[in-house]
N, C-alpha and C positions, 0 to 999 in steps of 0.2 A: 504494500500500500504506500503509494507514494504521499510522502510530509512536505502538507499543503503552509506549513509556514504561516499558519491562522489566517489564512484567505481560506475563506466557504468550499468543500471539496464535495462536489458532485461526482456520481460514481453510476452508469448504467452497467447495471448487474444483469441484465437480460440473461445472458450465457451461463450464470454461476452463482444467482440467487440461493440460496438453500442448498448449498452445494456441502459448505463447510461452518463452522461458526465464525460469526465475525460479528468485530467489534461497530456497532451502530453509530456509536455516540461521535465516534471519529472524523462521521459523514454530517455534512451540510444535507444533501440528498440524495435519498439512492432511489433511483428510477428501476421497474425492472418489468418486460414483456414474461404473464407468466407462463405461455407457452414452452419452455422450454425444459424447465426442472418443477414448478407448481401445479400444472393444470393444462385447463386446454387453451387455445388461443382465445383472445375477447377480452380478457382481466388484465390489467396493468397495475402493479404494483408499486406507492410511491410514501417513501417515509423520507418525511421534511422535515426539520427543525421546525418547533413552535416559534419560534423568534424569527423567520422567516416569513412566515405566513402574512407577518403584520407589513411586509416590505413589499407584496405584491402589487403592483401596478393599476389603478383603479381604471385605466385605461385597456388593460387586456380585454378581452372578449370573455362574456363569465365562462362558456363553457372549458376554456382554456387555462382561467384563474384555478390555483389550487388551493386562494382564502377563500373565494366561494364555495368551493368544493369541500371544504372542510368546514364551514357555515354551515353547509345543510349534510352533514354526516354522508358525504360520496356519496349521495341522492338527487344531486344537482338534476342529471334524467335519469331513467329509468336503466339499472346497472342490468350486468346481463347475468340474472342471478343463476342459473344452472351451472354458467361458468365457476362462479363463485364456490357455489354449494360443493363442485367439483374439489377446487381447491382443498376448501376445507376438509375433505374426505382426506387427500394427498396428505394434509400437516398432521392432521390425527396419525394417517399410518404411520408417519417418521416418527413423530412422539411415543409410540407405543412399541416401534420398536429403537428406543434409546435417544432418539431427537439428533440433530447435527451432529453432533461427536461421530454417532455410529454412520450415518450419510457418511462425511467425510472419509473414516477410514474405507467403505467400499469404494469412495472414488478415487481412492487413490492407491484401493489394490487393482482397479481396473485399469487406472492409466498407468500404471508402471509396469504391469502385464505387458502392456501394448508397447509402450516406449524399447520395454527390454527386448523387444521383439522384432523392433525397427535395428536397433542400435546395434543388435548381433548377427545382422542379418549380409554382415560382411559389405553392407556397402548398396544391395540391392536395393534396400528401402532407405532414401536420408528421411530423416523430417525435419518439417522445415523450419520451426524455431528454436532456437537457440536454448540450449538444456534449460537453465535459468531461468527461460519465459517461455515454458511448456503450458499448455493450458489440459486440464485433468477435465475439458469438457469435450476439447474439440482437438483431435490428435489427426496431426496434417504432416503429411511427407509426398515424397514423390517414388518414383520407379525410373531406371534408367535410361527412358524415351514417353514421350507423349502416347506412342502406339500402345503399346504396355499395360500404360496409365488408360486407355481407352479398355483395353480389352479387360483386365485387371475387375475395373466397374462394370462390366457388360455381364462377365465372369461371377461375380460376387450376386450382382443382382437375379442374376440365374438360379444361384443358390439360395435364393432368401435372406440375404444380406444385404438390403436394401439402404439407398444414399448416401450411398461413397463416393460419389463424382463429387470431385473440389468443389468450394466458391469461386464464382463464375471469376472472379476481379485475379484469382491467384492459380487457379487451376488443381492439377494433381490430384493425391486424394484425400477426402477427411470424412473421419471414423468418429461422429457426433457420439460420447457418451456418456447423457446425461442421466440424472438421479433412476429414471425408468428405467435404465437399459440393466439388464442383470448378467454378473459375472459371466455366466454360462453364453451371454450372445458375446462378449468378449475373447474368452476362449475358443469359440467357433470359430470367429475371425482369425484369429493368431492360426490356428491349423489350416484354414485356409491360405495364410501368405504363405504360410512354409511350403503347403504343395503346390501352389502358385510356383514358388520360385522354383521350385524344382523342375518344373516343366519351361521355366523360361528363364533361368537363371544361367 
């Protein structure tokens, strides 16, 4: 977490909300789409500083003010409550079985499964950030040609291994693996590149 030097630090968490425990207090705002680790798409999740609130712009649009929106308890219109009620289903299950702490360690026996998997793989799989600024949601590498990297995803999605074609903006491939995704479809994966490479290696 980068030290914002008590200027306001804004933080969209979309990718890694609920992913692991963290410190709130540290944040000015955490904005976070909950499609990704909380629920289905439609809910957005946003925790602001109270002393924030008083600083919003009377000239915004209400529907876009977040004092408004916290004036009338995130009822400003009508929320899109199945999503919600979703959610809620999702945080009960984490709480019940041990809350963030226990999330966290699966997700980071999943991403270091995968990581150790690239990283051994002699060369045939790099990925692509730098050890350091690995993300334990979205594990990105490449194969040693585009062809590859094409067939690779075609290959996978055949199997049931479905959206591993990169983002559009960087390409290659990424193995999205958020709070849902369970051990077991990770380890599928990893025996999959192995005979992958074997056949194209």
């Amino acid at each position: 977490m980068p030290e914002s030097g008590g200027v306001p630090l804004f933080c969209d968490m979309s990718s890694d909300i609920a992913s692991r425990p963290l410190d709130v207090s540290r944040h000015a705002l955490i904005y976070a789409g909950a499609q990704k680790n909380l629920g289905p798409a439609g809910v957005t999740v946003v925790i602001l500083r109270r002393d924030l609130l008083a600083r919003c712009s009377e000239r915004i649009p209400k529907i876009f003010s977040y004092h408004r929106v916290a004036d009338k308890n995130s009822l400003l219109n009508t929320p899109p409550v199945f999503a919600i009620y979703v959610l809620g289903l999702v945080v009960r299950h984490w709480l019940e079985r041990g809350g963030l702490p226990e999330v966290a360690k699966m997700n980071e026996e999943k991403a270091s499964r995968l990581y150790r998997a690239i990283d051994e793989s002699g060369g045939f799989y790099r990925g692509v950030a730098e050890p350091g600024s690995r993300s334990r949601m979205n594990v990105t590498f490449r194969l040693p040609d585009e062809t590859l990297e094409g067939r690779f995803a075609k290959e996978t999605s055949e199997a049931g291994l479905i959206g591993l074609q990169g983002h559009r903006s960087t390409g290659g491939i990424r193995a999205s693996i958020y709070n849902a995704v369970p051990l077991e479809s990770v380890r599928v994966l990893i025996d999959f590149m192995g005979e992958f490479q074997k056949r194209h290696g």
